[in-house]
C-alpha positions in Angstrom: 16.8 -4.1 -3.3 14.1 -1.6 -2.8 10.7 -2.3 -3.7 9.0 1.0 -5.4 5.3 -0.7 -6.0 3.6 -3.8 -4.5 0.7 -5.6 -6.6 -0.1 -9.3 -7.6 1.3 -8.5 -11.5 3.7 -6.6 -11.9 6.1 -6.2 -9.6 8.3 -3.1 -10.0 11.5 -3.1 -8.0 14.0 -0.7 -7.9 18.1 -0.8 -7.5 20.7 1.5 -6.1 24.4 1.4 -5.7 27.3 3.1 -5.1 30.8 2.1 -5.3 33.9 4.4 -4.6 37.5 2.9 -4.2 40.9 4.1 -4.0 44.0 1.6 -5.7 47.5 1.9 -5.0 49.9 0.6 -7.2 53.6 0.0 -6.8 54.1 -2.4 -9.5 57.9 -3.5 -10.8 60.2 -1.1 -11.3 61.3 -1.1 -15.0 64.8 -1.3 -15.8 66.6 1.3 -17.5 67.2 0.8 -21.4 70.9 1.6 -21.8 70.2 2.2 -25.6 67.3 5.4 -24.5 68.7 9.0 -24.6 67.8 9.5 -20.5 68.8 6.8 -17.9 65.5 7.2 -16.4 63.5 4.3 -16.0 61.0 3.8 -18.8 57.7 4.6 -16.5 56.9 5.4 -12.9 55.3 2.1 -11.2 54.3 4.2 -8.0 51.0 5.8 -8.1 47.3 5.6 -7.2 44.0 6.8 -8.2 40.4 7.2 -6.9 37.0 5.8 -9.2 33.7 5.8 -8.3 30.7 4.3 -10.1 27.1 4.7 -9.2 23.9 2.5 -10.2 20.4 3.3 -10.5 18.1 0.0 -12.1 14.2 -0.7 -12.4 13.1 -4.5 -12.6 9.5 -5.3 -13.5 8.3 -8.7 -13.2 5.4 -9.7 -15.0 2.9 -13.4 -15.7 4.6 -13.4 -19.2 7.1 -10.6 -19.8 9.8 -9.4 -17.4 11.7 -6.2 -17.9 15.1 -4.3 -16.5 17.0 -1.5 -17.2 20.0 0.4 -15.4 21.9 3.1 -15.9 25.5 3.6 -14.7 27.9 6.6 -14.2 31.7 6.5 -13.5 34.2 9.0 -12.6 37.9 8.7 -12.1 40.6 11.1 -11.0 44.6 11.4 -10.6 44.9 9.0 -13.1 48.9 8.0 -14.0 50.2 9.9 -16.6 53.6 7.7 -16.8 52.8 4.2 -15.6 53.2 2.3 -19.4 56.7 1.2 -20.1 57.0 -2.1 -20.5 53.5 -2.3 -20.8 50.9 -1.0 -18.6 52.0 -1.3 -14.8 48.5 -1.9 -13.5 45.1 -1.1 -14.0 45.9 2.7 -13.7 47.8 2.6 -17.0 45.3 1.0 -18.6 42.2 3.7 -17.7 44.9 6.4 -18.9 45.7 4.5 -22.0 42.1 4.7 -23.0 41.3 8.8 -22.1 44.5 10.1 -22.4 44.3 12.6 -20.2 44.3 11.8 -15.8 40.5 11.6 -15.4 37.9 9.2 -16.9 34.0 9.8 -17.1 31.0 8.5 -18.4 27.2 8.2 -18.1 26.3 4.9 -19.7 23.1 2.4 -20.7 24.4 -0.3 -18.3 21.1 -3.0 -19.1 18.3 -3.0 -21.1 16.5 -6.4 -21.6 12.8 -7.9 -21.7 12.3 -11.3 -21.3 9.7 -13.8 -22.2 8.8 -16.5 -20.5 6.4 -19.7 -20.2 5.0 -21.1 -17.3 7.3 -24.8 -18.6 10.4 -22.7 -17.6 11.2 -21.7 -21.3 12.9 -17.9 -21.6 13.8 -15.6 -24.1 15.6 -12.4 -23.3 16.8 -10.1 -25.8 18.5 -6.7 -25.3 22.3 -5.5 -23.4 22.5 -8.0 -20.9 25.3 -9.3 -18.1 26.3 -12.9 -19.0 28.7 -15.3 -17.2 30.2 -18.3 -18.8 29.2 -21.5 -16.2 27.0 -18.9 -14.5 24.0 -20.1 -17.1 21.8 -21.6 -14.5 21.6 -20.9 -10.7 21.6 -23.7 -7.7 19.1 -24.7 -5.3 21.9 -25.3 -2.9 22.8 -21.6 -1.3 26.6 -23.9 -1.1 26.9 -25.1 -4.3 25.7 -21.7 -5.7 28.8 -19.7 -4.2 31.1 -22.1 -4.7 30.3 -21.7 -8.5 30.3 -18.3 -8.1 33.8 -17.8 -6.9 35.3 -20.8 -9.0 33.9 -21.6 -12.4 31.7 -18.7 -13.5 33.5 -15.8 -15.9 36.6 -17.9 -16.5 36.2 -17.1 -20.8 33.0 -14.9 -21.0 32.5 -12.7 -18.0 30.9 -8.8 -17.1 34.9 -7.7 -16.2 33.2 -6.5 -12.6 36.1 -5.6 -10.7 37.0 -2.5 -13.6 34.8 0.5 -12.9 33.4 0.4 -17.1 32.6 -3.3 -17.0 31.3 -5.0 -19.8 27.8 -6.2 -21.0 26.7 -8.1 -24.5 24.0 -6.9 -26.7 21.8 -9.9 -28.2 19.7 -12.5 -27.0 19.6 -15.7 -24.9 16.8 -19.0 -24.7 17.3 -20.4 -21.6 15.1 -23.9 -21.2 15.1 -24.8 -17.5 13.7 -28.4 -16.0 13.8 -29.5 -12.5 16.9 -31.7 -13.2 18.5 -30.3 -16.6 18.8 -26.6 -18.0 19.8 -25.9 -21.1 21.1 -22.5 -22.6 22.0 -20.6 -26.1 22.9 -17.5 -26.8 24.3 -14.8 -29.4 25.5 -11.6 -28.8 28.3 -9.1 -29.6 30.4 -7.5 -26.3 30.0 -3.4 -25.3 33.1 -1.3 -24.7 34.1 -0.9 -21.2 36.6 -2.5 -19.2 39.2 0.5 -19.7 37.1 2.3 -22.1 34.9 5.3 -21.0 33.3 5.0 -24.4 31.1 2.0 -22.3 27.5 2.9 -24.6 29.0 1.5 -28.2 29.0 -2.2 -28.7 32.1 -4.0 -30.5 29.9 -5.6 -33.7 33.3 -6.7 -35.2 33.7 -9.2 -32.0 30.9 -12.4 -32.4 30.4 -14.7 -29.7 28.1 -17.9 -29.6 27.4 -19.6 -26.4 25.4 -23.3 -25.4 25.4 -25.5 -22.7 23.5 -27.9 -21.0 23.9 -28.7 -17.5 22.6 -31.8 -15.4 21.3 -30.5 -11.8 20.5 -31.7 -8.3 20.5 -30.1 -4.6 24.6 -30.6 -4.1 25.8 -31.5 -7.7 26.2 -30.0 -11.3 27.6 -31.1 -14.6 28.2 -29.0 -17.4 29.1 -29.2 -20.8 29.7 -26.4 -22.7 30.8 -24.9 -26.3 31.8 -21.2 -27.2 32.2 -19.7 -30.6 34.5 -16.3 -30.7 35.2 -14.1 -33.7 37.6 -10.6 -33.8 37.6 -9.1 -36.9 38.7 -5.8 -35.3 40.8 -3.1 -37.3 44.3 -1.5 -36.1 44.8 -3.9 -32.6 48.0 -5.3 -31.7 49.4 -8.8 -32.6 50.1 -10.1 -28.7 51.4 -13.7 -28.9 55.0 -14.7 -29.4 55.8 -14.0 -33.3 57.6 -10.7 -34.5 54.8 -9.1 -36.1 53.7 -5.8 -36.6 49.8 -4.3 -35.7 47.2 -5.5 -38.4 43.5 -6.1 -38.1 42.2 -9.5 -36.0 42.0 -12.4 -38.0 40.7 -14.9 -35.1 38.9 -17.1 -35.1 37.8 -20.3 -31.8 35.8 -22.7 -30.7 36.1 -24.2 -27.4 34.4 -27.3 -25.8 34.6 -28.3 -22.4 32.8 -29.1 -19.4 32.7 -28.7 -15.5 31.8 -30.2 -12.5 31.2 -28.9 -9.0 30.0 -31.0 -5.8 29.2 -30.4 -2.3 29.6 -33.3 0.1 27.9 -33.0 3.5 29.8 -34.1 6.3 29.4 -34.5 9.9 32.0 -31.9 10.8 30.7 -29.7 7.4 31.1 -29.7 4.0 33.7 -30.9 1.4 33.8 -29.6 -1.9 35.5 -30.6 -5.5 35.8 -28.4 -8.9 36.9 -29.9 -12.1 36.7 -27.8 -15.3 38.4 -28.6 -18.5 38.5 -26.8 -22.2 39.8 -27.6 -25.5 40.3 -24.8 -28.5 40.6 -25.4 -31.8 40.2 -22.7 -34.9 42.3 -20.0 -36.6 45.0 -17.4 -35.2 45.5 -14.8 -37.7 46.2 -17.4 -40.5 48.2 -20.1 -38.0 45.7 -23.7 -36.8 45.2 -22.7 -33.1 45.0 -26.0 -30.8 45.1 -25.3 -27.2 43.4 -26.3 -24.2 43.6 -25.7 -19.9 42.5 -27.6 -17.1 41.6 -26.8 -13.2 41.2 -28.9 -10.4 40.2 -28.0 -7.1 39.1 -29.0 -3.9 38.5 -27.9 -0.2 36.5 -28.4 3.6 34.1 -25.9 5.6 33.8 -26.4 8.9 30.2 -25.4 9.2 29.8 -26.0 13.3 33.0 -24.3 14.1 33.7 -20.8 15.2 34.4 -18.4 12.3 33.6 -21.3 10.3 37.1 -21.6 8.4 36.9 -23.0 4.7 40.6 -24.3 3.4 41.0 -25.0 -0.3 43.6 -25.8 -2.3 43.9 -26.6 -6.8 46.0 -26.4 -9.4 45.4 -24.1 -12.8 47.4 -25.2 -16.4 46.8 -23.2 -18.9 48.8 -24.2 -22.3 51.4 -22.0 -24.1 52.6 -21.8 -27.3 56.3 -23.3 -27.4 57.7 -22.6 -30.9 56.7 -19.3 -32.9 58.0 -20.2 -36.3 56.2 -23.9 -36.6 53.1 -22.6 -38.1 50.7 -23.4 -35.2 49.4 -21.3 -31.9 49.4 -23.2 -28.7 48.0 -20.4 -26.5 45.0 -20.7 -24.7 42.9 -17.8 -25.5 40.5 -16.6 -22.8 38.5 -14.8 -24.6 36.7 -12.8 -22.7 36.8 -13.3 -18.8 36.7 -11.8 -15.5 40.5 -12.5 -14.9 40.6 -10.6 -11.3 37.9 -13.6 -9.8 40.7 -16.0 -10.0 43.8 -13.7 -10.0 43.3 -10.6 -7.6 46.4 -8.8 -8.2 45.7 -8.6 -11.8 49.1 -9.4 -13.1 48.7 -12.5 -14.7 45.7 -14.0 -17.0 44.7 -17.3 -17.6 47.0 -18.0 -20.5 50.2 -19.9 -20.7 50.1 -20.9 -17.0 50.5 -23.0 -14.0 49.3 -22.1 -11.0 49.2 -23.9 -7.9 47.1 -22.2 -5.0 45.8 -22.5 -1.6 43.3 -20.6 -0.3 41.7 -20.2 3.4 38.2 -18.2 4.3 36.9 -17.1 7.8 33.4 -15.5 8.5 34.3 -14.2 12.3 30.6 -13.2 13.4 29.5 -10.8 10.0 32.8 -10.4 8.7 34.0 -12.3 5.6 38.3 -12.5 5.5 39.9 -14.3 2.6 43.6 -15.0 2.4 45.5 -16.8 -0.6 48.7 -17.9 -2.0 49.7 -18.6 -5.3 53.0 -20.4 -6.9 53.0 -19.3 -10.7 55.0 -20.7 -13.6 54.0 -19.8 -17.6 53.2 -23.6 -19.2 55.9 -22.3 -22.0 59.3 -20.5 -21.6 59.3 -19.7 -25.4 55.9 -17.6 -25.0 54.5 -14.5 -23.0 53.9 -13.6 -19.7 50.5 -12.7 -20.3 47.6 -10.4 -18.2 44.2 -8.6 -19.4 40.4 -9.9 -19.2 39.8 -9.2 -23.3 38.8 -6.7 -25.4 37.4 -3.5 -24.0 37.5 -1.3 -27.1 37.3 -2.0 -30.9 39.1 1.0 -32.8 42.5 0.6 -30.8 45.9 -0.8 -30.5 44.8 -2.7 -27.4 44.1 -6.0 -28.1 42.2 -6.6 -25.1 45.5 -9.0 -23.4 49.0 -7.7 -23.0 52.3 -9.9 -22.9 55.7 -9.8 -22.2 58.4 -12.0 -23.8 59.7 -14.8 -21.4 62.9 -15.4 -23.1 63.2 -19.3 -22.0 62.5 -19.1 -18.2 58.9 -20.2 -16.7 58.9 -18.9 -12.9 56.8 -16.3 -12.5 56.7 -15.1 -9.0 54.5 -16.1 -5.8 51.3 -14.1 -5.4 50.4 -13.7 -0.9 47.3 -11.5 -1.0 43.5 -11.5 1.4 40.6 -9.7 1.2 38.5 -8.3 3.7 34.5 -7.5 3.8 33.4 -5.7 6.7 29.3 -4.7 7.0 29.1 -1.5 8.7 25.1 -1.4 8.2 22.2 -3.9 6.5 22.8 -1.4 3.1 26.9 -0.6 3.8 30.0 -1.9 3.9 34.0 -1.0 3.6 35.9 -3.6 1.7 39.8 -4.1 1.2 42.2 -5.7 -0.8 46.6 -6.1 0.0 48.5 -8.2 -2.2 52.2 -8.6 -3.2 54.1 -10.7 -6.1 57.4 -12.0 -5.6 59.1 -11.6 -8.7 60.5 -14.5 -10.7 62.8 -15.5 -13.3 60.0 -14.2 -16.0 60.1 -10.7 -14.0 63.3 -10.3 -13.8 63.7 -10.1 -17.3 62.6 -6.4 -17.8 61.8 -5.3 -14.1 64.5 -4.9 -11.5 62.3 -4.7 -8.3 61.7 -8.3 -6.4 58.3 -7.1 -5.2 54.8 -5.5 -6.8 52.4 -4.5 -4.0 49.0 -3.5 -4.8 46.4 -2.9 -1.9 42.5 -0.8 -2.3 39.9 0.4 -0.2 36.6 0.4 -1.2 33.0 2.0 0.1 30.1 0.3 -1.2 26.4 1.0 -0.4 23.4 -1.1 -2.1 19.5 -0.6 -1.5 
């Protein structure tokens, strides 16, 4: 941050950012469809493209009223024109999908909000506004507030950051915030973006309600939550596993859950335990939709040791639907999320699955290196093999989550991917990303390759 003006009231700060990154993709190779008039494979899985999206923001904090806006602008070039076949293969056939053509651009109202607030810790903002499901209140414990970050915020309602378009939601929020308890509500309708360059129109057919109320303390949080979600979109794609053809959204969820995260002081560092858990019930297009998913998680930091190594390890079940024709939908739906937080490679979403993982972070003097490996099974053989992070546009054929039809086998593939963030300067720094998925049974199904390898490289300055 860059302060513009100094004073006692009001403070006036002022935000810029630039982000530029290059993705390779060499997703699964799709196998030939001996019924097509070419034997050439369906799409080309081998490409990669070049975005770049740029920030400038104002903040003015005021006694009573505080106020922010930013504006954003992306460009993207070399764009796959023949990555979709089955389905996109990766996020380049996705940003094609949407233009059509092999760039992408857009100058965009990324915020706009003014909050009011008492001096008893009661807020009301209104206006387009980032929101983060479990992100509704922040920690006093700098350790407890990453380790929220990085496992329980976004996981159904999320800003979508890693995609260059992102996503905000235009309404308004009451936050009530006590030294021990803080309790929020909100309503709003998601923005385009994601995919979509068209990221300055909001999706008014899409409702979302959001409460929760969260007991706090230095090293501690509980949560209990409740999310209402309504699609009542035009033209989109049926993805689940019926035979049906495209017809307007019909859904209709509630979910309930809570979480809890902990941070344990220890002599040697800290230990650390996550436990969410969600239950859905409502209506998919016509069908009673019960479903629910469950995560436990848990790890050490070595706080006095060099590089100061944290090793974590959890398990992920999401449920699946497992029989199309007896009147009911047992997929978890997630709504709308930031899938890429808890699934880098971006090939599978948080929806009929089980995945076991294991995770180890080093910090070698200013460096941050991040390395992870997961073992992934769908919940449900008789489902999809599902990926996305919701919807992103609300006149198209894109639902918002893709799938692919499992035919009766559940392994998925192993995921061995790192991360690597490396500060060049206070403002600067060069961040990377390699992963590869092994395929499995599930893959194998349409996709003759054994490996997907994605990697990027991204530049990113911030004042």
């Amino acid at each position: 941050m860059c302060p513009i003006a100094a004073g006692a009231q009001p403070a006036v700060t002022g935000t810029l950012s630039n982000v530029t990154r290059v993705e390779s993709w060499s997703y699964f190779q799709p196998k030939i469809d001996p019924l097509a008039l070419t034997q050439a494979p369906l799409g080309d899985p081998d490409y990669w493209f070049i975005g770049d999206r740029a920030e400038l923001g104002v903040r003015v904090d005021g006694s009573r009223f505080d106020l922010s806006g930013a504006f954003n602008y992306v460009r993207l070039e070399n764009l796959p024109t023949r990555a979709i076949g089955p389905g996109g293969l990766g996020s380049g056939a996705f940003y094609f999908g949407a233009a059509g053509v092999r760039y992408s651009y857009q100058l965009y109202l990324g915020e706009l909000t003014v909050r009011m607030k008492s001096a008893t810790g009661t807020s009301v903002t209104i206006g387009r506004m980032p929101f983060s499901s479990g992100g509704e209140v922040r920690s006093g414990s700098l350790s407890l507030q990453r380790l929220k970050a990085e496992r329980l915020e976004s996981r159904l309602i999320g800003n979508f950051e890693w995609s260059y378009y992102q996503r905000r939601f235009d309404g308004a929020r009451v936050d009530v915030d006590r030294p021990h308890w803080h309790f929020n509500a909100a309503a709003f309708v998601p923005t385009q973006g994601g995919y979509e360059e068209s990221t300055n129109l909001s999706m008014p057919r899409i409702q979302v309600a959001a409460s929760s109320f969260a007991l706090k303390s230095s090293n501690v949080e509980w949560q209990g939550f409740g999310y209402f979600y309504r699609d009542r979109r035009r033209g989109t794609a049926v993805v689940d596993n019926t035979v049906s053809f495209d017809r307007p959204a019909n859904v209709t969820i509630g979910t309930v859950g809570g979480a809890y995260a902990r941070i344990l002081p220890r002599r040697s560092g800290e230990f650390d335990l996550v436990a969410w858990l969600a239950a859905q019930t409502g209506d998919w297009y016509g069908r009673p939709h019960r479903a629910a998913s469950a995560a436990l998680e848990a790890g050490h930091r070595w706080t006095r040791v060099s590089y100061r190594p944290w090793l974590r390890a959890g398990y992920l079940w999401a449920s699946g639907d497992r029989n199309a024709a007896d009147g009911r939908h047992g997929t978890f739906f997630q709504m709308l999320p930031s899938s890429r937080k808890y699934g880098l490679s971006s090939a599978y979403a948080q929806m009929n699955l089980s995945d076991a993982f294991a995770q180890l972070a080093i910090e070698p003097r200013r460096l941050r290196a991040r390395i992870e490996v997961h073992a992934l099974q769908l919940a449900s053989g008789a489902d999809l093999w599902y990926q996305g992070s919701g919807a992103t546009a609300s006149q198209d054929r894109f639902f918002g989550f893709s799938g692919r039809a499992a035919r009766g086998e559940r392994s998925l593939g192993t995921v061995l991917e790192g991360t690597l963030e490396v500060p060049v300067r206070k403002h600067w720094s060069i961040n990377g990303y390699a992963g590869t998925m092994t395929a499995g049974r599930v893959v194998r199904n349409v996709f003759t390759d054994k490996h997907l390898v994605f990697w990027s490289v991204e530049n990113v300055v911030r004042f």
